[in-house]
Structures are given as structure tokens and as C-alpha cells.
C-alpha positions in Angstrom: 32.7 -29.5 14.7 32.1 -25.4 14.5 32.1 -25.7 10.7 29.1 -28.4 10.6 27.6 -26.3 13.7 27.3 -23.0 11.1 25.8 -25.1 8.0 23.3 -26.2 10.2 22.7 -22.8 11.7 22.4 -21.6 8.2 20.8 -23.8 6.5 17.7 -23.5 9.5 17.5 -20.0 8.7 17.1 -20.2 5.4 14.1 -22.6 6.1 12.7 -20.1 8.2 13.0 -17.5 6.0 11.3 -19.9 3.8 8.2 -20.7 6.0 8.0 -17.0 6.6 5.7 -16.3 3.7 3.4 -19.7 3.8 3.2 -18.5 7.8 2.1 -14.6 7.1 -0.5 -15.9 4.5 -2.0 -17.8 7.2 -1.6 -15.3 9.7 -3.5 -13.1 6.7 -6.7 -15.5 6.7 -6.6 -15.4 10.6 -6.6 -11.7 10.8 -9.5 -11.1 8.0 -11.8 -13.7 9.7 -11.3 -11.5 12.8 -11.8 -8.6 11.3 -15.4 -10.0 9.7 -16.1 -11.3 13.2 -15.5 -8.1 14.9 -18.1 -5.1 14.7 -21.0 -3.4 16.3 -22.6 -6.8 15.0 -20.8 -9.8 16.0 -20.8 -12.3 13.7 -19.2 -16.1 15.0 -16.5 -17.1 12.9 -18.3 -20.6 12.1 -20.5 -18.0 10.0 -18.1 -16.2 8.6 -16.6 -19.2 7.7 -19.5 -20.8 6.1 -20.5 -17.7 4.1 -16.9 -17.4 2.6 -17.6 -21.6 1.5 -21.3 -20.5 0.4 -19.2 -18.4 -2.4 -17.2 -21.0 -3.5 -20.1 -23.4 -4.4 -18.9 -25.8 -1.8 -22.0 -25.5 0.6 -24.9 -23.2 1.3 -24.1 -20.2 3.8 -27.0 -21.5 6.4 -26.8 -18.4 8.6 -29.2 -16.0 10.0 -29.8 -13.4 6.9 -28.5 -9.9 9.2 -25.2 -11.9 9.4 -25.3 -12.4 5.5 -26.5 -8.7 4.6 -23.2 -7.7 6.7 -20.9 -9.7 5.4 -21.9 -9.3 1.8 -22.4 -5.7 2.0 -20.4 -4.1 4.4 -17.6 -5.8 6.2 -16.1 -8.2 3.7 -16.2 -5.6 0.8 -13.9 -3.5 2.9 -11.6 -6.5 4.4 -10.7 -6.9 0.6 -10.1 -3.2 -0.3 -8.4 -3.0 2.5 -5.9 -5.8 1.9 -5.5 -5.0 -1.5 -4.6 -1.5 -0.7 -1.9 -2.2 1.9 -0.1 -5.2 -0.1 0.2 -2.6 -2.9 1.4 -0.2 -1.0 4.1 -2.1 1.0 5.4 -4.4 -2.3 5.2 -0.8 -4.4 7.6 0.5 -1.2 9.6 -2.1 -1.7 10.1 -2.2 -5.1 11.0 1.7 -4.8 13.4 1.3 -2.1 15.4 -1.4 -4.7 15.0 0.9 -7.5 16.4 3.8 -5.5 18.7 2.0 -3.5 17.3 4.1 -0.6 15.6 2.8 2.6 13.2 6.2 2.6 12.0 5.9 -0.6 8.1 5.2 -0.5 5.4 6.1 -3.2 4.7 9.7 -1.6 8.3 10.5 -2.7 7.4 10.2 -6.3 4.4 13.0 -5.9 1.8 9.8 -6.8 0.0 10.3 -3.3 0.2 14.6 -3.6 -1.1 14.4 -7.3 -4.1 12.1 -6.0 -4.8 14.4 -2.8 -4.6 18.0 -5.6 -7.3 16.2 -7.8 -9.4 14.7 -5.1 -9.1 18.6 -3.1 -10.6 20.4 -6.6 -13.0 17.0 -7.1 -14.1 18.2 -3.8 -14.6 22.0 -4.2 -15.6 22.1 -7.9 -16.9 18.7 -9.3 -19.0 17.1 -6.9 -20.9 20.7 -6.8 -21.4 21.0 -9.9 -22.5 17.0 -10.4 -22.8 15.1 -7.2 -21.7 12.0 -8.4 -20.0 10.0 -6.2 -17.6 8.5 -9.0 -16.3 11.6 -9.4 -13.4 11.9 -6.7 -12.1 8.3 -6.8 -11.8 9.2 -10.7 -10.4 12.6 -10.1 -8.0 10.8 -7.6 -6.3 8.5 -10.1 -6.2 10.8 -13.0 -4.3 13.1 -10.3 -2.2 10.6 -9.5 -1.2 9.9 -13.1 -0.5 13.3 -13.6 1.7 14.0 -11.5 3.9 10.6 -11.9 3.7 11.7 -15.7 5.0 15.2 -14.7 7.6 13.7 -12.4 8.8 11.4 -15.5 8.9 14.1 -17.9 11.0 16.1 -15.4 13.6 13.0 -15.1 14.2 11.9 -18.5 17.4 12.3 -20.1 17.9 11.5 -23.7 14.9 9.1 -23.1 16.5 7.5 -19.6 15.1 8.4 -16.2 17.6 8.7 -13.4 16.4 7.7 -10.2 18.1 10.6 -8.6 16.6 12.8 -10.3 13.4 11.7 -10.7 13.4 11.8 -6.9 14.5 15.3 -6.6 11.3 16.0 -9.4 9.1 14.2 -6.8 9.9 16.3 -4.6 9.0 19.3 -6.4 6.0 17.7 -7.5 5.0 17.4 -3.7 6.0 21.0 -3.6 3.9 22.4 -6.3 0.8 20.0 -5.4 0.8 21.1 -1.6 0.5 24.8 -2.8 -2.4 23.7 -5.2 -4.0 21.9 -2.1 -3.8 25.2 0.2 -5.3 27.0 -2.3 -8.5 25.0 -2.5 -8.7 25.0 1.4 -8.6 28.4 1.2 -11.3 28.5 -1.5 -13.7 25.7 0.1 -16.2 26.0 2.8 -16.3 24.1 5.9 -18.0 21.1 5.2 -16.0 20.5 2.5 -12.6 20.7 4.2 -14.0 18.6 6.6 -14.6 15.9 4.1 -11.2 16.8 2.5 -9.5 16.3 5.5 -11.2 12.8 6.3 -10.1 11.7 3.1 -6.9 12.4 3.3 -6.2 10.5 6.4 -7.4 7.8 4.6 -10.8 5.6 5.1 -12.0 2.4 3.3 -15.6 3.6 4.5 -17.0 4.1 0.9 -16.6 0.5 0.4 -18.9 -0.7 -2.4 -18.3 -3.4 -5.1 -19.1 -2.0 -7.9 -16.5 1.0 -7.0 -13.8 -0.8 -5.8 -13.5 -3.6 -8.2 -11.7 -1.9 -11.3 -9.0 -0.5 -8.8 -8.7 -3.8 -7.2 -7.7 -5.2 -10.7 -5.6 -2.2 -11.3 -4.1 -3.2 -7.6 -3.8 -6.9 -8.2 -2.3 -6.9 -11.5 0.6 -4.2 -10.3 1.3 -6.4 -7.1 1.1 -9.5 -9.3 3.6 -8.2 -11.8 6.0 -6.2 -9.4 6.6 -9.7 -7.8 7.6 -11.3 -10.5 10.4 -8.8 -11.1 11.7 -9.9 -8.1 14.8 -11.5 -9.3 15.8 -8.2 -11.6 15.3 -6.4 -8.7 17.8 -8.6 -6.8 20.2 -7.7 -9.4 19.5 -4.3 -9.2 20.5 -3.3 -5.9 24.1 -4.4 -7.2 24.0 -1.7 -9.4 23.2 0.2 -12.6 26.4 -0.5 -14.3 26.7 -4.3 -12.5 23.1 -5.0 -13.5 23.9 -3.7 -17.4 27.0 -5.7 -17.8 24.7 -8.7 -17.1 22.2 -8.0 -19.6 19.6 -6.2 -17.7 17.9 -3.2 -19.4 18.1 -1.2 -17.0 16.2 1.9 -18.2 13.6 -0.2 -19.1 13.5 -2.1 -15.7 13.3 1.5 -13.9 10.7 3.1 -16.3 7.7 0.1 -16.3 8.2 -0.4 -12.5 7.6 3.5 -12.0 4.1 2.8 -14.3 3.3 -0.2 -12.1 3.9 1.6 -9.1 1.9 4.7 -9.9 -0.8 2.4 -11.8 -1.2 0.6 -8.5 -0.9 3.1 -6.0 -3.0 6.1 -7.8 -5.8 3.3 -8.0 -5.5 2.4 -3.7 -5.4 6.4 -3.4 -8.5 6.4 -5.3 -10.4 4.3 -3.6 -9.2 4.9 0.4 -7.3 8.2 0.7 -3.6 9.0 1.7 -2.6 6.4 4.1 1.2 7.2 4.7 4.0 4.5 6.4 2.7 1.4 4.9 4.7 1.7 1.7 7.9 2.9 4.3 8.0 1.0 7.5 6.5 -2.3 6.2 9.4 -3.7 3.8 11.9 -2.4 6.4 10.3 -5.1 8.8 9.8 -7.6 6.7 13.3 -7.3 5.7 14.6 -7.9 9.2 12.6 -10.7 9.8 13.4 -12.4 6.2 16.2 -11.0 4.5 16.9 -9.0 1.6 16.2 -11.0 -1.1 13.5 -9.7 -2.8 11.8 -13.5 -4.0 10.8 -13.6 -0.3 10.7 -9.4 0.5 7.9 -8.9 -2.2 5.2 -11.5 -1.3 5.9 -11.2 2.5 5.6 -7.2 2.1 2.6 -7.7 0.5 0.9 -10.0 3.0 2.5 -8.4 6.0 0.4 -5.0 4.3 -2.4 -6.4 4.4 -2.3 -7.3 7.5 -1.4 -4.3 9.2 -4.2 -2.9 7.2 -6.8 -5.3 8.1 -5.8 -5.0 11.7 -5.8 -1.1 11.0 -9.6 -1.5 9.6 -10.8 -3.0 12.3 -8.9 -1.2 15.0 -10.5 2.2 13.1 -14.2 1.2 13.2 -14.2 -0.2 16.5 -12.4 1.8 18.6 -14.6 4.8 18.6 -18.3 3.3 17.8 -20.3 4.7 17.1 -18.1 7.0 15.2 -15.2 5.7 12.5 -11.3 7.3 12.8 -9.3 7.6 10.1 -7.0 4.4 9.1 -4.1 6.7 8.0 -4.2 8.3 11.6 -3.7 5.1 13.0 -1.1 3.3 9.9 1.0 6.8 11.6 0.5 5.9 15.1 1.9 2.3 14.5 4.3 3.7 11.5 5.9 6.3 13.0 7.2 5.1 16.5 8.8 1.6 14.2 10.2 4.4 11.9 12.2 6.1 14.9 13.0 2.7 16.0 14.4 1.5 12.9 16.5 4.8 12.4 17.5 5.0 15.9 19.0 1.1 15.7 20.7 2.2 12.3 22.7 4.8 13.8 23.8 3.0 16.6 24.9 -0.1 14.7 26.8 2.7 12.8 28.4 4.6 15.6 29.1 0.8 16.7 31.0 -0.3 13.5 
């Protein structure tokens, strides 16, 4: 009887491990109706509802125009930057932590988020001076970001290879050199610029306009698209190098155009909504407690649990001291870091335990 007992046992897991995903993307529709609800305008969901339908050509919208001018123009521009920008930054954590083989790593380790935060710092002091367009630091942003990953590659490769090892003691240098390029502008700009500076680097999906944040949602979409259909070579991965190469993997190859996506993905959500740290860190590590390792189910439920936490984070930002806005990275660290401590805290003791 215990043996049938234990199938059964396992075998409901794996179903819920399996309804996990279909449940978190309808958790994800929940939470971004609520968010479009919620404001200094409050909009009934019924409305929200039949605007989203009025897009799709099923139906007309129907509701009062001030409800249409926010949806269209404020709110939901932002609900989809925002959940854009936290499933690529969760399923890029992910996908770094496999690559790696290292529960810290997160796309901050590989200098991506320091380049972007440099560029936007002298996009800051310099170019929007000199031009004031507001193009300029979302632009100056990504081409940071690409820099630096560029820099960090550069630093890594060996006879054409990059080693994760040491392309994550580069990162760290990277972050090194980049933080003492940031000081430097702070020191050279005036106050309302550092003020500005500092806002963005807390993150903020404020600036949210269509026409600026759809080529960096493509740029977001495609990298989460693609980094989730590696899924099963990443699975392989985590066996090994030298497992996953005496099963055919190219593994060089494997490490080199996941780096691209990754930077490609999260230079573009730096671009756009500032340095929002813990999503990429503290999100797969949850997900992976709740679902497993396997990264067929880790990747899309990183992804949507990301976009939740920064839909919720959104919301919670612009609401919570109306008039004024706080920064979302402030708050992705006051949820991050306490599950952080948490999750390190029941990893030694399961240690000391064993």
C-alpha cells in the first residue's frame, strides 16, 4: 500500500506543478485589471474590461470618455511596460542562475544594469543640456548597457570561449569601473540633475508613452520569448559543462547567445524604467520552491510571477503616496530584500541540518 500511496503523492504534485503556470497567468490578468482599476481616478473593472474588448474588435468600449483617455493614455501603457519589464527580468535571472550554476547570479552581476545607469548619469549631465530631447537617455541607457556587456565579453573570452567564472569576476569589475564613472558625474552635476538621476535609478515606469516604449517592448518580448524556449538546454546545463558536451550540446554557443539575449533584454527594460534591483534575484528562487527546478515550468512561471510582482509594485508606487509617485525599485527592495534574508537564512539551516 505505501508504494501506490507515493505514486499518487507524486504524480498530484506533478499536476500541480503543472497547473502552476495556467494559474499565475490568470492570477496575471487579475492583478493588471486591478491595477487599471486602481488610481486617483477609479475606473470599474466592467470598464476596464470593455475597453480591453473595444481593442480587439469584439465590441465598442461604451464608457464615459475620462475613463477611456486614462486607460489609453496613462494607466494601461504602463501596466504593459511594467509587465514586460519584470517577466524579462525574472526569466533573464533565471536563465543566469542556470548558466552560472549560482543562485546569486542576477543581470546586475554582468555590469548590464551599471553600464545602463553610467550612460543614462552622462545622458543626464551632458546630452539632454545640450539637446533636450527626451529620447536621449532611454537611448543612452541601452547603448550603456551594451557596452558594458560587450566589455564584460571581451574580458571573458578565451581562445573564442567565455567562461562563466570569469565572465562574472569581469562583471564585477565592470560594476567597479561604472560606479566610479557614476560618482564622477554626481560630482560634476548640479542638483536638479542628481535629483532626476537618482529617481531614475530607483527605477519608475512614469515616462510611459507608446511610442517610446514599444521598440523596447519588442526587444523585451522577443528575449523572453526566445530564453524560454531554451528551456530544455538549460535543463541540461545545470548537469554540467562537460555532461552537457558529451550529449551534443554546444555549449559555448549556448552560454554566448543567452548572454546577448539577456543583455538585449534587460538593457532595453533599463532603458525604459530605470534600475529596479531583486526581480531578476528573488523571483526564480520562489518560483522555484513553489514549482520545481525544471526550467520548462521555471521560465514561463518566472516570467509571469515578474510581472506580477511588478504590476502589484506599479500600483502600490502611484498610490501609496498621491499625490506624489515613489520609486518602484525602492519598493521591488522592500519586498526583495526581506525574501532574500529569508531564503538565505532557510539555506543555512537546512545545511547546518544535513
Amino acid at each position: 500500500m505505501a508504494r501506490p500511496l507515493n505514486q499518487r503523492n507524486t504524480s498530484m504534485k506533478r499536476e500541480g506543478r503543472r497547473l502552476a503556470v495556467p494559474g499565475l497567468a490568470i492570477l496575471l490578468v487579475i492583478t493588471v485589471v486591478a491595477a487599471a482599476c486602481t488610481g486617483s481616478v477609479s475606473i470599474p473593472a466592467i470598464h476596464v474590461l470593455q475597453y480591453m474588448a473595444s481593442h480587439t474588435g469584439l465590441t465598442d468600449a461604451g464608457i464615459p470618455w475620462q475613463h477611456e483617455a486614462v486607460l489609453g493614455s496613462i494607466r494601461l501603457p504602463r501596466i504593459f511596460l511594467g509587465t514586460l519589464v519584470g517577466a524579462t527580468l525574472a526569466v533573464s535571472g533565471a536563465s543566469l542562475q542556470a548558466i552560472f550554476r549560482n543562485p546569486l547570479a542576477d543581470p546586475g552581476l554582468v555590469g548590464i544594469s551599471s553600464g545602463c545607469a553610467l550612460a543614462a548619469a552622462g545622458a543626464i549631465v551632458f546630452g539632454t543640456t545640450l539637446t533636450g530631447e527626451p529620447w536621449l537617455l532611454p537611448i543612452a541607457a541601452f547603448a550603456g548597457g551594451m557596452a558594458a556587456v560587450s566589455f564584460v565579453h571581451l574580458l571573458a573570452a578565451i581562445n573564442g570561449r567565455v567562461n562563466p567564472a570569469t565572465m562574472l569576476l569581469a562583471g564585477i569589475a565592470v560594476n567597479a569601473l561604472c560606479a566610479t564613472g557614476i560618482g564622477l558625474l554626481v560630482y560634476l552635476g548640479d542638483d536638479l540633475q542628481m535629483r532626476q538621476f537618482l529617481f531614475w535609478t530607483m527605477g519608475s515606469l512614469s515616462n510611459s508613452d507608446w511610442s517610446q516604449i514599444v521598440p523596447a517592448s519588442l526587444i523585451m518580448f522577443m528575449t523572453v520569448f526566445l530564453l524560454v524556449r531554451q528551456s530544455n538546454q538549460l535543463n541540461i546545463l545545470v548537469l554540467g559543462e562537460r555532461e552537457a558536451g558529451h550529449l551534443g550540446m554546444d555549449v559555448p554557443r549556448l552560454i554566448r547567445w543567452s548572454t546577448i539575449l539577456i543583455s538585449l533584454g534587460v538593457g532595453a527594460a533599463v532603458s525604459v524604467s530605470g534600475v529596479i534591483g531583486f526581480v531578476g534575484l528573488v523571483v526564480p528562487h520562489l518560483v522555484r520552491l513553489a514549482i520545481g527546478a525544471d526550467h520548462r515550468l521555471l521560465l514561463p512561471g518566472s516570467a509571469l510571477a515578474g510581472a506580477i510582482l511588478m504590476t502589484l509594485s506599479d500600483t502600490a508606487a502611484r498610490t501609496l503616496a498621491e499625490p506624489a509617485e515613489m520609486p518602484i525599485g525602492l519598493l521591488c527592495s522592500l519586498i526583495g530584500a526581506p525574501c532574500l534574508v529569508w531564503l538565505l537564512f532557510g539555506h543555512t539551516r537546512r545545511s547546518t541540518a544535513s
